[in-house]
C-alpha positions in Angstrom: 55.8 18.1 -25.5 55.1 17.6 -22.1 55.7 13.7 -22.6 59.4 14.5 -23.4 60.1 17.6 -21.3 59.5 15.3 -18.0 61.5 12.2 -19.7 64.5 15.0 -21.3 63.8 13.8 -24.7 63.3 16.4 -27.6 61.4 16.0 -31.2 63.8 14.6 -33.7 65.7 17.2 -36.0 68.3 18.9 -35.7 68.8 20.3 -31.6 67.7 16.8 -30.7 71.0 16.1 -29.2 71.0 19.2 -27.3 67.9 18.7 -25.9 68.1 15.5 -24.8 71.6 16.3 -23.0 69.7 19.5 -21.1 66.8 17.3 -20.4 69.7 14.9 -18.7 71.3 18.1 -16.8 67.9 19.4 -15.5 66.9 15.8 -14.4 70.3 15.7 -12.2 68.7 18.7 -10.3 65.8 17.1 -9.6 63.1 19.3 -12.1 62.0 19.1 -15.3 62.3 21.5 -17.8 59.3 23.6 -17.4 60.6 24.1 -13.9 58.0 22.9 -11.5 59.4 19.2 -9.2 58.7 16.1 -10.8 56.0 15.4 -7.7 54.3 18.7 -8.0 53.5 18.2 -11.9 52.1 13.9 -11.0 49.7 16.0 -8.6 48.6 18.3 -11.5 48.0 15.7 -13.6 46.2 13.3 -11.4 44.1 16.2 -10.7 43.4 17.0 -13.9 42.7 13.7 -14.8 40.1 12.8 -12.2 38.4 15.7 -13.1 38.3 15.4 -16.6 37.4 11.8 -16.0 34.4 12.6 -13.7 33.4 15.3 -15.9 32.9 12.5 -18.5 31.3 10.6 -16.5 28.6 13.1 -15.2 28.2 14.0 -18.5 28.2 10.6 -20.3 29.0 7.9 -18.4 26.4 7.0 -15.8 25.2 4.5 -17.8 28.3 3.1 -17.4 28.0 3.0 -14.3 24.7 1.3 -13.6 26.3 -1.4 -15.8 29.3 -2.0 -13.5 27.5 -1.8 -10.6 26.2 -5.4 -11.1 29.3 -7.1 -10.4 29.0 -5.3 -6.7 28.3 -8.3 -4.8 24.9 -8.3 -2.8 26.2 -11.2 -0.3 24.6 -14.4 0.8 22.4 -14.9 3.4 24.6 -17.1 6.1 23.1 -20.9 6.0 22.8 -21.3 9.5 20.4 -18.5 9.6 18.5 -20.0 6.7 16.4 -22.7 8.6 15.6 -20.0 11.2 13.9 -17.8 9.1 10.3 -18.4 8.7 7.2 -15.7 7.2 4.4 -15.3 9.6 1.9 -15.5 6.4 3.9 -17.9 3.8 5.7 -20.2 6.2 9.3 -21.1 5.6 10.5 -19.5 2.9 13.0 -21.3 -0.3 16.0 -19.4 0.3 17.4 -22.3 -1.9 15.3 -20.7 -4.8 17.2 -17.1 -4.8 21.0 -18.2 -4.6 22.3 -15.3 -6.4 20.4 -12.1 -4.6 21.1 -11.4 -0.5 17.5 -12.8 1.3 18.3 -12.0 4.9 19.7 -9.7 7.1 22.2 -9.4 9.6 19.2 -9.4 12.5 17.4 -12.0 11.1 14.6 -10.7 8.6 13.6 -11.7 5.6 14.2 -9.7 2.3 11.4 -11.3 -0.1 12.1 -12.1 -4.1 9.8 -13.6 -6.5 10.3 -17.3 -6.2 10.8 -17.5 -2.4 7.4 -17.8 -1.7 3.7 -19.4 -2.2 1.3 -16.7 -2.5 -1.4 -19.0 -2.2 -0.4 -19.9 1.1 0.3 -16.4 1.8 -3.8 -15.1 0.4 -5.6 -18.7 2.5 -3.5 -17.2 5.9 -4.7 -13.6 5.2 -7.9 -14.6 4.6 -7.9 -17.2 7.8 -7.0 -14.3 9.8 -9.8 -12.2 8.4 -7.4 -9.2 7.5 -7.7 -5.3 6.3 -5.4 -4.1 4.5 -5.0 -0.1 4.4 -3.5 1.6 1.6 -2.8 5.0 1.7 -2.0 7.9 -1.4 -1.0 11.5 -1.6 -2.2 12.9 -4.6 -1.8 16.2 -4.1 -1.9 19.6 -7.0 -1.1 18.0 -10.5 -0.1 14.6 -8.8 -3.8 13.9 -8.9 -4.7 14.0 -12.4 -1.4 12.8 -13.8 -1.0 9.4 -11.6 -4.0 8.6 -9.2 -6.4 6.9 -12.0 -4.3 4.4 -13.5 -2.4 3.6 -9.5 -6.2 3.2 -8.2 -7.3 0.9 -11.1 -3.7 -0.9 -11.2 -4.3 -1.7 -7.7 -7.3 -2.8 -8.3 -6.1 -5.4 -10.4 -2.9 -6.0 -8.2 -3.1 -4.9 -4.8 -4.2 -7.9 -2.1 -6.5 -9.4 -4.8 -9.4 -11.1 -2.8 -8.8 -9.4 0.4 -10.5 -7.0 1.8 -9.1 -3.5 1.4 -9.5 0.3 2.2 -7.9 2.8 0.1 -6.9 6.4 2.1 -7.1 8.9 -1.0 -5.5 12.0 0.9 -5.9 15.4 -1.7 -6.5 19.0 -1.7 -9.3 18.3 -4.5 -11.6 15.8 -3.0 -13.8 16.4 -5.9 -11.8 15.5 -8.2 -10.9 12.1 -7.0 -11.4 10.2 -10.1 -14.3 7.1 -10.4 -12.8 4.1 -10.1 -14.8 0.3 -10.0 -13.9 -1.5 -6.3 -14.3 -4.8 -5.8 -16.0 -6.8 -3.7 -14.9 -5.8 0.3 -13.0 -3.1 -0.8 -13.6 0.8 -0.1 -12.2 4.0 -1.2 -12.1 7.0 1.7 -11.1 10.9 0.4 -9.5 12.6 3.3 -8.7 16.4 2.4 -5.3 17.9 3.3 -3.8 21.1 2.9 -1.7 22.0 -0.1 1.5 23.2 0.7 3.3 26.3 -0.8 6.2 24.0 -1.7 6.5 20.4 -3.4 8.8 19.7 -0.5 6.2 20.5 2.7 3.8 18.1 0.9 6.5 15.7 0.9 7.6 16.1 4.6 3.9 17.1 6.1 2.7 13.3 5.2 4.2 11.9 7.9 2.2 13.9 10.0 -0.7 13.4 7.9 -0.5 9.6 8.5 0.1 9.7 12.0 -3.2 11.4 12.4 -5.1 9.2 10.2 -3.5 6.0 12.0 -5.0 7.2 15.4 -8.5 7.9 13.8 -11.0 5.9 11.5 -8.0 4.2 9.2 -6.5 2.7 12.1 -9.6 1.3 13.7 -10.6 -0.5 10.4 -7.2 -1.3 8.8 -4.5 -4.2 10.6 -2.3 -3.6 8.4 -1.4 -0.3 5.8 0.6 0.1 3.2 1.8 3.9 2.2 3.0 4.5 -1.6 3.6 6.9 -3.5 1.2 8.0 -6.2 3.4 8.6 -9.0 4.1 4.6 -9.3 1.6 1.7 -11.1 1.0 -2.2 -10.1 1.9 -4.4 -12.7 2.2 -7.5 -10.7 0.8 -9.2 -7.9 1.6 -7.7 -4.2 -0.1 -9.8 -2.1 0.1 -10.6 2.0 3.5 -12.1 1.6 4.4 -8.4 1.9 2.6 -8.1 5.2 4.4 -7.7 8.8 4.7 -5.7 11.9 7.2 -3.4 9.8 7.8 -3.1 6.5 10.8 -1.4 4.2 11.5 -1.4 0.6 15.4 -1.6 -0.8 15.7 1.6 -2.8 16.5 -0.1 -6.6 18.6 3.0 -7.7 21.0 2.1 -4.2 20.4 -2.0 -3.1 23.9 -3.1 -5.3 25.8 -0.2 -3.4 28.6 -0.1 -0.6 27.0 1.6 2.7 29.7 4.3 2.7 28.1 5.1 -1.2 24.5 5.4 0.2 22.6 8.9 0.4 22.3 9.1 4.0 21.7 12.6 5.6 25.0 13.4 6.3 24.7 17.5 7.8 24.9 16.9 11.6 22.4 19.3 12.4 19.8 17.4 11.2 18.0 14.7 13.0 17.9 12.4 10.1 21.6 12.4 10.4 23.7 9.4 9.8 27.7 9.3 10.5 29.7 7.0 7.8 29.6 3.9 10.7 25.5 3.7 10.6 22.9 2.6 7.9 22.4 -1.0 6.9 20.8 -0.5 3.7 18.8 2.6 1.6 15.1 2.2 1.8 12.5 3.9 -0.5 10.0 5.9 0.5 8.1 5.1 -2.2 6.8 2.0 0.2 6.1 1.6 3.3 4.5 -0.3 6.0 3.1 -2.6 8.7 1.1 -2.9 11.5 -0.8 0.2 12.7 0.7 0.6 16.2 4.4 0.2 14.1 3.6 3.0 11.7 2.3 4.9 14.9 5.8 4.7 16.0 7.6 5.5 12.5 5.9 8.5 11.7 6.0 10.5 15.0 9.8 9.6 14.6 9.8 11.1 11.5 7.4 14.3 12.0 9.3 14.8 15.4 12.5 14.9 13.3 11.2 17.4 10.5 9.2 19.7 13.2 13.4 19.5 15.0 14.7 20.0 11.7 12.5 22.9 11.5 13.5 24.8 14.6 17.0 24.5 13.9 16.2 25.6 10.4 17.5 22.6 8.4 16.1 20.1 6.1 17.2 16.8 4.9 18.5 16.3 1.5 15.7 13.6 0.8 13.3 14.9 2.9 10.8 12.3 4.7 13.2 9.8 3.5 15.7 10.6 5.3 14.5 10.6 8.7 13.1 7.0 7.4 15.8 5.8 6.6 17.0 7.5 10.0 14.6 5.5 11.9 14.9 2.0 10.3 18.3 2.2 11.4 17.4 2.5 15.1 13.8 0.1 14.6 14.6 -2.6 12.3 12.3 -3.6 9.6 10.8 -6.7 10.4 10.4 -7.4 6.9 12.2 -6.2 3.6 11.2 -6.4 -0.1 13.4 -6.6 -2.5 13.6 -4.1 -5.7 11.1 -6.1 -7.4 8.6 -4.8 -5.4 9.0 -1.1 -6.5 11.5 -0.7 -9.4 12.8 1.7 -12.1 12.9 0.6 -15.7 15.1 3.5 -16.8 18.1 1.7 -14.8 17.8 -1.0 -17.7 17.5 -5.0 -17.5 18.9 -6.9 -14.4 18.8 -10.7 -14.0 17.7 -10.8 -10.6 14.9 -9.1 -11.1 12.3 -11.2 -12.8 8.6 -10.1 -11.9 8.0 -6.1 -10.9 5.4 -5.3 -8.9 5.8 -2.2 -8.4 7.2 0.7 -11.8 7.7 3.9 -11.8 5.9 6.7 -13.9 8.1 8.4 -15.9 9.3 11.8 -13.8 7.8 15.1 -14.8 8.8 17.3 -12.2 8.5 20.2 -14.2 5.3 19.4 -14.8 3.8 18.5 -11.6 5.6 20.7 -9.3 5.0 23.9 -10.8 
C-alpha cells in the first residue's frame, strides 16, 4: 500500500483508474496520499530502516561483522622505513616475511608477527646479556582458583623458556597460591593486596599496585616485566623477541578497525580522554611491558589519571585501559606485538594469524565477579 500511495498507483480492480488519476492530482501538489511531503516520509523510512537494520545486527549479525571486517586494510609498512628498522634482541627483522599484515609504525617501531624473527637469536642475546625477566599476575577473589594454575604452569612451559624469570603472584589469598614446579632460575614471589569491594577498583588499583612493586624488591631483581592478565593461558612460545624499553599489545577484537571506530575514552572529564583526532591504535591491557624505569613511568600516569578521575567523580569506560591507551598515545611504545601474541578464539579463524601465544579463557563474569 504504501509502495503505490507514494508512486499514485492503486491495486488492480475496479477504482484502479480512479486511483491512479488522484494519485496523479495529489502528486501535482507536491504530497502523497497519506498526506505527509514526499521528503518527510524518505526520512521516516531511512530511519526506520537503519534501526531495524542495526537492531538485526545487534541481535544477529555481529558475526557478520567480524567477517567483513577482514577486508579493512591494515596498511603496509613504507619500504624506506623497512631497512631502518632493526630489534635490539633479534637483529634486523624479515619484514619481507609478513607482506600482508602492517609491521611498523608511523614513528618507527616494530609490530612483531610470527615469522619476522629468529627466536634463537633472540634467547643467545637474552642470555648474553644475563637478563630477568619479571612477570607479574592479579589473581584476585575467584580469579585465583578459576585461572592462576593452568597460566602459572602454561608459562612454565611458554614464558622465556631458559631464562631466568621471577613471577609477582599479587592475591588477597596468599595461601591459596596454588603449587606449581619452577624451573631451573626461576622463582615465584606472593605479594598480598587488598580486595576491593568492586571488580572494577581491582582492576584500576593495579596500576598502583605495580608502581609500588617496581620501586621495591621486583624492580631491583627484574630488567625487564611483563604484566598480564590472569584470566589468559600460553600456548606458544613468548620469548625475548618481545622484550623492549616499552611494550604494547594491539587489542585483537580492535587491530583491523578505523581509529575513529576505536573505544577510546571519549567523556572529557576524564583524564584518559581522547578527542576523535588522537589515538594510533587500541592496545590491550591484557599485556604489557618493558623496562622497569618505563613501567615506573606508565603506571604513575595511569594511577595519577584514576586518583584525577576520582576527584572529579568519573571513571573510564575501560578502566585502567583507558588511561593506557591514554598514555601510549603521549609515550610511544617502543615495541608492539601483534594479535598473535594475545588473541581471542571466539572471533573465529584469520589468515594472518598463524601461531597464538597468548588465548583467552572463556569469560565467566558472572562467575568470578560476584
Amino acid at each position: 500500500m504504501v509502495l503505490g500511495a507514494e508512486w499514485g498507483v492503486g491495486w488492480l480492480g475496479s477504482h484502479g483508474d480512479c486511483r491512479k488519476q488522484e494519485g496523479q492530482k495529489q502528486r501535482g501538489l507536491g504530497k502523497p496520499t497519506w498526506g505527509l511531503p514526499r521528503a518527510k516520509k524518505r526520512l521516516l523510512w531511512r530511519v526506520f530502516l537503519s534501526a531495524f537494520g542495526f537492531l538485526g545486527l545487534y541481535l544477529y549479525g555481529l558475526r557478520i561483522l567480524r567477517h567483513l571486517e577482514v577486508f579493512i586494510p591494515m596498511g603496509i609498512c613504507p619500504p624506506a622505513t623497512v631497512p631502518l628498522l632493526r630489534d635490539n634482541f633479534t637483529g634486523v627483522l624479515r619484514h619481507w616475511a609478513r607482506p600482508e599484515v602492517l609491521t611498523c609504525t608511523s614513528w618507527r617501531a616494530p609490530i612483531i608477527w610470527d615469522g619476522m624473527f629468529d627466536p634463537l637469536v633472540a634467547e643467545q642475546e637474552a642470555r648474553r646479556q644475563n637478563l630477568t625477566i619479571g612477570l607479574t599476575v592479579f589473581a584476585v577473589g575467584r580469579y585465583l582458583e578459576k585461572y592462576l594454575e593452568r597460566f602459572l604452569e602454561s608459562a612454565e612451559q611458554h614464558f622465556m623458556v631458559n631464562q631466568s624469570v621471577v613471577y609477582y603472584v599479587f592475591t588477597d589469598r596468599p595461601e591459596a597460591v596454588p603449587h606449581v614446579t619452577l624451573g631451573q632460575g626461576r622463582l615465584l614471589r606472593v605479594e598480598p593486596v587488598q580486595r576491593e569491594k568492586r571488580w572494577q577498583d581491582v582492576s584500576m588499583a593495579r596500576m598502583r599496585t605495580l608502581h609500588e612493586a617496581l620501586g621495591g624488591p621486583l624492580g631491583r631483581e627484574a630488567d625487564y616485566v611483563f604484566c598480564l592478565d590472569v584470566d589468559q593461558h600460553f600456548t606458544g612460545n613468548f620469548g625475548p623477541e618481545v622484550l623492549a624499553d616499552l611494550v604494547a599489545q594491539l587489542h585483537a577484537w580492535h587491530y583491523h578497525w578505523p581509529r575513529w571506530l576505536l573505544p577510546y575514552e571519549r567523556d572529557r572529564r576524564s583524564a584518559a580522554a581522547l578527542s576523535l583526532g588522537e589515538g594510533d591504535f587500541y592496545y590491550h591491557a591484557a599485556v604489557f611491558g618493558g623496562s622497569v624505569v618505563a613501567l615506573r613511568k606508565l603506571t604513575a600516569h595511569c594511577a595519577l589519571g584514576q586518583q584525577v578521575d576520582r576527584e572529579r567523580g568519573v571513571e573510564a569506560r575501560w578502566h585502567d585501559e583507558s588511561h593506557l591507551n591514554k598514555f601510549f598515545w603521549l609515550y610511544k611504545p617502543t615495541k608492539l606485538l601483534s594479535p598473535e601474541f594475545c588473541w581471542a578464539q571466539q572471533i573465529g579463524r584469520r589468515t594472518e594469524i598463524h601461531h597464538p601465544r597468548l588465548l583467552w579463557a572463556p569469560k565467566e563474569y558472572t562467575l568470578v565477579r560476584n
